[in-house]
Every structure is written in structure tokens, then in C-alpha cells.
N, C-alpha and C positions, 0 to 999 in steps of 0.2 A: 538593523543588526540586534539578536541579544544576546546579551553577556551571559558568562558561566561559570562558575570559579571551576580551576584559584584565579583567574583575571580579574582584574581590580580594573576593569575595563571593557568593554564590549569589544569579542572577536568573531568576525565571520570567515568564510574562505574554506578551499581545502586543496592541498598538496597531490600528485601522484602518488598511488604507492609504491611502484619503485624509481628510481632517479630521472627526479625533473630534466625537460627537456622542452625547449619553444619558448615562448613566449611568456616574461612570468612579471604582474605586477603587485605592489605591494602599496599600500593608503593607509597613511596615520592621519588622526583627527586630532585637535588641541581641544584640551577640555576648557582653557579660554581664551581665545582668540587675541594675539595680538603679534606685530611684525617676527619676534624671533621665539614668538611659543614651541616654535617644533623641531627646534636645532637641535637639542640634546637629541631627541629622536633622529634629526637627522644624522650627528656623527654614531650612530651606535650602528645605524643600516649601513655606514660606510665602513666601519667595523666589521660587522658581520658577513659584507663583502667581501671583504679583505679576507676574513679568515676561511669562507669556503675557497678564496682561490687558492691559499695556499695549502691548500688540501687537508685543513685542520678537523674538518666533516666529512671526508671521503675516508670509509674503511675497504673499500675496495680497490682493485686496480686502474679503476675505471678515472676518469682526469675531470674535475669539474671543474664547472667556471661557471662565474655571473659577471654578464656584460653589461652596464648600464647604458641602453636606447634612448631611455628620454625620462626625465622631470622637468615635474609641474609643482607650481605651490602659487597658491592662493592668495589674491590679493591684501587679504587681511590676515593670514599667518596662518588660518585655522585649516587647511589640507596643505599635504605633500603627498605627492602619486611619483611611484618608478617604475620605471616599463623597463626590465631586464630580457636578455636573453641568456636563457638557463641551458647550461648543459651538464646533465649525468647529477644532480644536487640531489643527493640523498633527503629524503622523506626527512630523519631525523633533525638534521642540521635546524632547521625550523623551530625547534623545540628551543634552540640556542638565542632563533629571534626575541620567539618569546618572551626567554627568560629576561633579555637584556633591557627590552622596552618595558617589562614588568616592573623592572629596577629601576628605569628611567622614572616610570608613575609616581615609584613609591618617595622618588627620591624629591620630588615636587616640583616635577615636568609632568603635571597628570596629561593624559589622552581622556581622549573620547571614542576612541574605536582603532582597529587595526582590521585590515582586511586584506585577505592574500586570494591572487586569481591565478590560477594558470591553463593555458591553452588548451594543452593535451594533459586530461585529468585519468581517463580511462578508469581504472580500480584508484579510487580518490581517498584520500584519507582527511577524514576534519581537523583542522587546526584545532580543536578543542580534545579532541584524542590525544593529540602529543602530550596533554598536559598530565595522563594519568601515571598512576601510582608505579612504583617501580619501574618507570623508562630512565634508562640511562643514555645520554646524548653527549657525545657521537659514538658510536661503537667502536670498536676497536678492528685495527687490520688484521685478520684470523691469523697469519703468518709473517710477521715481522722477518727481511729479511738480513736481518742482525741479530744479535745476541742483545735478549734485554733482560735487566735484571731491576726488582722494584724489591728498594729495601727499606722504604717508608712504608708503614700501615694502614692499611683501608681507613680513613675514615682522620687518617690522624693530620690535620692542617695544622701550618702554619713556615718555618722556617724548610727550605727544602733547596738540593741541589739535582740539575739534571746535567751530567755526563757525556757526551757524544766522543767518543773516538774513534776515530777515521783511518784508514786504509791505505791512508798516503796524505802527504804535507797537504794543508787546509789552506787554498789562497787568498789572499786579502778578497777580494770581488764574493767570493764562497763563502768568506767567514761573515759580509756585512749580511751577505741574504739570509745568512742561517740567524744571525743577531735579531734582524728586521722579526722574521718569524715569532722567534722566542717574545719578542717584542707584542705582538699581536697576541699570543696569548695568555702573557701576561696581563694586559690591560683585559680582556676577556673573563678570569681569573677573577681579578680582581671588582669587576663590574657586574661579577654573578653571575656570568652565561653558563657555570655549570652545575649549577645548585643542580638537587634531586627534588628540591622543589618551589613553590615560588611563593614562599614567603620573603618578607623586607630582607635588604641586606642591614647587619644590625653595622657590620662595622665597613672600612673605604680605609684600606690603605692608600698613603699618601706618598708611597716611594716606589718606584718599578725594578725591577728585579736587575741584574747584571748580568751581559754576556759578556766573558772573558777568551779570548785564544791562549788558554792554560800553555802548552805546548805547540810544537810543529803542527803535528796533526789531532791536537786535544782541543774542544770548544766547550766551556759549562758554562752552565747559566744557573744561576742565584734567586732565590725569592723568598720575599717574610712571605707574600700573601697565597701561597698555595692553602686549597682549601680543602683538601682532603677526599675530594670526588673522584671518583673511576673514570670519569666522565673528561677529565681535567687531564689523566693521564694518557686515556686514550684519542686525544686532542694532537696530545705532545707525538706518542707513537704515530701515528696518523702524517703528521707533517714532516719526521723525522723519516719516514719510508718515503716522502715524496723528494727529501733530499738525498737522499741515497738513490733513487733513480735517474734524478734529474741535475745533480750538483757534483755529488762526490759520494762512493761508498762508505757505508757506515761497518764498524767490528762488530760495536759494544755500545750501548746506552743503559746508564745507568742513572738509576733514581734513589735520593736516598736524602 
């Protein structure tokens, strides 16, 4: 494998370019080998699991998901392999790996290498591509099918509240899954997956943000560590459209 900045680490591999599909695996190396070298690496892939399912990487209609088939990890600590089965995983979402194991390195969980395969490559895109200048990850769903309104400024992190008001009374089982979500991308957030680029994270908040059932049909969720990214918000939009088709309709979401 050779490295390329900005990875502070050797990456090979490369994605479909439109939504992965089949068979997809992913290999972290420990830059020193020893029984729990690769944990931090491993909760962040169960992370960034977690957040394509809940459709925080899907700007489309389309429904993804990552299965995990099978891991492997090495008797002395230094490989973890996961054999997923991919479906509809947007190209970009990957960019989010990236970011997160970048911040794992920096954080002094260094790697030795990551490397991503999948089945069906067809028109392939380099893992090394996602890293360039002006990509914003994930996209945003062209048409939210709510009323959204973003009353915080590009660029301005730090304290933020997002809004959900719903269409009818919010049920307890409704309000944990909407919670869980907000939850996943907080820590996300917070971990750097959606910097614009992948320099260190300088700071780590130490407290997660709050979801509250304001009202009957009102859910906000609270955060010091919003970081000011496009990328952060159209995460939030993103997973909020999969709740309104899958959970409960949404009115109004507001950011602010």
C-alpha cells in the first residue's frame, strides 16, 4: 500500500461510484501491534456502521444498509478484516470513514494502513479521491419532505439546538429511536467525521448533547459540540427524512 496525504497513514482500496452494493470489506492495520491496538479503530467502524444504517449517508431515496458477514482479527492484535454486505452506500459516506480513523491515528491509536474492497466496483472511485479539496460529506437530500429551516451560520460551531416537530403525538418507542439517532450523530460530531478536512481534532468534547420530548409532538436535541460543517447538517436532514418515512411524519425541523 502507499500512503497520500492528508492520511497520516497508508490507504488503498476504492469504492463504486454510485451506491455500493455486494460484498464490501474493510482492513485496519496497528501501527504497533499488540492484543487491544485496534479497538478504538474497531468502535468507530461500528460507528460508522451504525450511522449509514440510520441513513445519516443516504441523500437519496434509496435505503442503505451495512450487514456485518464476518470478522477476523489477528492473533496479535495487529489486523481487523470485515466482510459486510453493502447495500445502496453512497460513495461519499466513506469519506466519513475516513475522517473518523484519521482522528482515531491522530488521537494515538496510530494505524498502519486501511484498505477497502468491494465486489462490484464497475466506475470505481479511489479512496484517496474522497479526500480532495471541497468535498462535502454526506450530501444533503435534494428535497426534504418537511419544512426546514437553518438559523445557525455556515461555518459557526459550537452551542446549537435542532428542533423536530411532528404531525401528530411522538411515542415513547418513536421518541427512543429518534433519541438513539441524534445520539449517533453526536458522537460522530464530536469524533470529527465531518470536518472538511482531516487535519487533528484540536479539541473532544467530553459531554453528549441532549434529546428532550419538548412537547406531545415536539423532540430537540441540544449540543455544545456542533462544529459548524454542512456536512454535519446534512447528516442531521438526511436521518430526519428517514424518520419521517419510516417512524412518524415530520412539519418542521429547525436548526438554530
Amino acid at each position: 500500500m502507499t500512503g497520500a496525504e492528508p492520511f497520516p497513514f497508508p490507504v488503498a482500496g476504492s469504492v463504486p461510484a454510485g451506491p455500493a452494493g455486494g460484498d464490501l470489506t474493510i482492513e485496519v492495520w496497528a501501527a504497533a501491534p499488540r492484543p487491544d491496538a485496534l479497538l478504538p479503530a474497531h468502535e468507530v467502524i461500528n460507528l460508522f456502521t451504525a450511522a449509514v444504517n440510520e441513513q445519516l449517508y443516504t441523500p437519496t431515496g434509496l435505503r442503505s444498509s451495512l450487514e456485518l458477514i464476518d470478522e477476523q482479527v489477528a492473533a496479535d492484535g495487529a489486523q481487523r478484516s470485515y466482510r459486510f454486505l453493502a447495500t445502496a452506500v453512497a460513495p461519499l459516506a466513506f469519506r466519513g470513514l475516513l475522517s473518523l480513523l484519521t482522528q482515531t491515528h491522530y488521537a494515538g491509536d496510530e494505524l498502519a494502513g486501511l484498505a477497502v474492497r468491494a465486489s462490484r466496483t464497475g466506475d470505481a472511485v479511489d479512496l484517496r479521491a474522497l479526500a480532495g479539496p471541497g468535498i462535502i460529506a454526506p450530501e444533503r437530500a435534494l428535497a426534504p419532505p418537511f419544512e426546514f429551516e437553518q438559523r445557525i451560520a455556515e461555518g459557526e460551531a459550537g452551542f446549537c439546538t435542532i428542533t423536530a416537530r411532528f404531525r401528530q403525538a411522538v411515542a415513547r418507542e418513536q421518541f427512543i429511536a429518534v433519541r438513539e439517532g441524534f445520539g449517533i450523530w453526536d458522537r460522530l460530531v464530536m469524533l470529527g467525521a465531518f470536518k472538511p478536512d482531516f487535519a487533528a481534532q484540536e479539541d473532544f468534547w467530553e459531554e453528549y448533547g441532549q434529546t428532550a420530548h419538548q412537547t406531545a409532538d415536539t423532540v430537540e436535541h441540544a449540543t455544545p459540540a456542533y462544529d459548524g460543517s454542512a456536512g454535519a447538517v446534512n447528516a442531521i436532514v438526511n436521518f430526519l427524512c428517514r424518520v419521517h418515512a419510516e417512524l412518524a411524519p415530520i412539519a418542521l425541523v429547525e436548526i438554530e
